[in-house]
Each structure stands twice: as C-alpha cells, then as structure tokens.
N, C-alpha and C positions, 0 to 999 in steps of 0.2 A: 371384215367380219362385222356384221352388223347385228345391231339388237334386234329386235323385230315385237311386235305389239298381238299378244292371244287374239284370235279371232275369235265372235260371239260362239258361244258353242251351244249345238241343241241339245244335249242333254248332260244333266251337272249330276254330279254323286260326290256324296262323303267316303272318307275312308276316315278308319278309328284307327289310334294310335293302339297299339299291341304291349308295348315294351319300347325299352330304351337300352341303346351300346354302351355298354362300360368299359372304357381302354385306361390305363394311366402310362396316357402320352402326351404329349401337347400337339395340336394340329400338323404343325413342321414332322414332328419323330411320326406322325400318321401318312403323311407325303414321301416322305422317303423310304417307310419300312412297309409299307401299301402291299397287303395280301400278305402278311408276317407278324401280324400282332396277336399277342395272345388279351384275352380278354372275356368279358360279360354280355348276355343280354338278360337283362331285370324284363321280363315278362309281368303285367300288372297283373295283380290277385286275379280278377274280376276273368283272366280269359288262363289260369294257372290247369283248370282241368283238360284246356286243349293239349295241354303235353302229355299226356297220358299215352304211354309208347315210344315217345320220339327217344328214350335210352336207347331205342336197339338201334337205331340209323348210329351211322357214323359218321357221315356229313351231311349239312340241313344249307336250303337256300335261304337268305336272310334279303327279304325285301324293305327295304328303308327310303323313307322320305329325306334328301337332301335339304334340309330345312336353310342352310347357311349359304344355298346357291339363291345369288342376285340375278343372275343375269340368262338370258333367253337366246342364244345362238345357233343356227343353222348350218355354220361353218366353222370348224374349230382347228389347232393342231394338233399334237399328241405331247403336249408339255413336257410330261413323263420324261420324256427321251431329251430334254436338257439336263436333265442328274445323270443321265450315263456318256456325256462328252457332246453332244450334237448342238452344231451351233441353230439360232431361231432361223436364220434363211434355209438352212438344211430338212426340215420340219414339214414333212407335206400337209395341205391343207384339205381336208378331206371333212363330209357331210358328216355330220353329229351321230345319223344312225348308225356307220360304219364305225366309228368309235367308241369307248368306254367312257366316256365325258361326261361329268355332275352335270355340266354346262347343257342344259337341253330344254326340249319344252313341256316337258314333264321334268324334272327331278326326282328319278326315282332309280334307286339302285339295287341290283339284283349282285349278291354276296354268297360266294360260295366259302362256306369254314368246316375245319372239325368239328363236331363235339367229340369235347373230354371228358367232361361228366355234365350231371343235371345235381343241382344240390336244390329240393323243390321248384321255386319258378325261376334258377336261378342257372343259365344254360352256361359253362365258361367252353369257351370255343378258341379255335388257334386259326388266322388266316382272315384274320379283320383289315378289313381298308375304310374304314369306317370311323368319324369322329368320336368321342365320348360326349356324350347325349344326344348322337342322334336317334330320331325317333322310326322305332321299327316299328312296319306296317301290317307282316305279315313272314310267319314263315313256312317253309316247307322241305321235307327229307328228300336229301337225294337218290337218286335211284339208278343203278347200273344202266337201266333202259335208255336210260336218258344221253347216255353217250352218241355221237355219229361215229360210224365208220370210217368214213372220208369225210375229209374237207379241206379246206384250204383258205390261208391268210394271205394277208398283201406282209411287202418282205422286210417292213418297217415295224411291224407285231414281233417280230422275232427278237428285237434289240429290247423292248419292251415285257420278256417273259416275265410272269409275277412267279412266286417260290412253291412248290409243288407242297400241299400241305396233306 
C-alpha cells in the first residue's frame, strides 16, 4: 500500500463547513460501536433555516469531511473485520472505491442515521460512525427511492454488517 501524491487538478472549489458531530465517545468507543452511536449534529445559525421540514424525514444522509484522515491510499484492507476475529493476512486487499475507507483521495464520508428529533439547529440522530467534531458538510433526507432492488456484495461485507438503525 502505498501513499501516493494529488495530481494538479483543473478545477478547485470550496466547500463550507455546515455543522459539526457531537458524540460523547472517545475515538476507540467510535471504532468499535461504528453505525450505533447515538449523538448530535450542531448545524451553524447562519445555514439553521435549511432545516426547515427535515422533521418529517426519518433518516437524513450526513456528508462529512474526514478532517483527522492523513494519509491518501489507493489500496487498503477492511480493518474492521480485525474486531470480529480475522487475522491481518486473512484480510483481502481491495481498491479504496470498493470499500467504506476514511482512507481515500478525497475524505469524505457519506452517513446514513435516524433522526430522533430536531430541537432548533440541533438534529440528535442514532447510527453515527462519526468522530465528535467532525465537520459536516452537507446533508440530505433519505428517500424510499433511493433503495436498489438487487445488488450484490463481495462475501467479506457480510462479516462486516453495521446494526440496522
């Protein structure tokens, strides 16, 4: 696995910070209980009128910047699956896009949670895999439609299921 160096890119854009995750976990209890945290997103004043409706969704996608990811890989494992017995040589090595990895060339995480309630800009959600203060970027409601019909995983996903929230 090697690091690898951003290539020049022809077109650069900002993203604005949204909001920030509020868990009372410590990183480790966020690793281990990953899609099982109940918890906060602090939505900043300034973008507070964008929630206006999000009460009736019952689960919202939570896009966040991985602020706390160093490192840029194109090949990774699925670490994960060392908390449920598999030793590191057991561990297939498979391309970053096929996986759920902080580790990439973008850091940017797509979070599916409840909402429990909205108390103002204040969304508390259940199903965070997410640090406390990371910086959320954007979110958005989920929607039945969104579901596929079929699909299919490779058979190392399965050892890896996160807790149906």
């Amino acid at each position: 696995m090697i690091n690898w160096e951003l290539p020049k890119l022809s077109v650069e854009f900002t993203l604005r910070q949204i909001g920030v995750v509020r868990v009372d976990a410590t990183e480790e209890e966020v690793r281990e209980k990953s899609g099982a945290l109940i918890g906060r997103v602090e939505v900043f004043e300034a973008f507070e009128d964008g929630l206006h409706g999000i009460d009736e969704y019952s689960h919202l996608f939570l896009i966040a910047y991985l602020d706390r990811v160093r490192y840029r890989l194109l090949r990774v494992k699925p670490r994960r699956l060392l908390r449920k017995g598999f030793r590191e040589e057991e561990l297939p090595e498979l391309g970053v896009f096929a996986t759920d990895s902080p580790v990439r060339p973008n850091p940017i995480a797509l979070t599916l949670v409840r909402l429990l309630r909205r108390e103002g800009r204040v969304l508390h959600v259940e199903g965070l895999d997410l640090f406390d203060g990371t910086p959320v970027i954007d979110i958005k409601p989920y929607r039945s439609d969104y579901r596929a019909k079929e699909y299919s995983v490779p058979k190392w996903v399965g050892y890896d299921s996160r807790p149906e929230i």
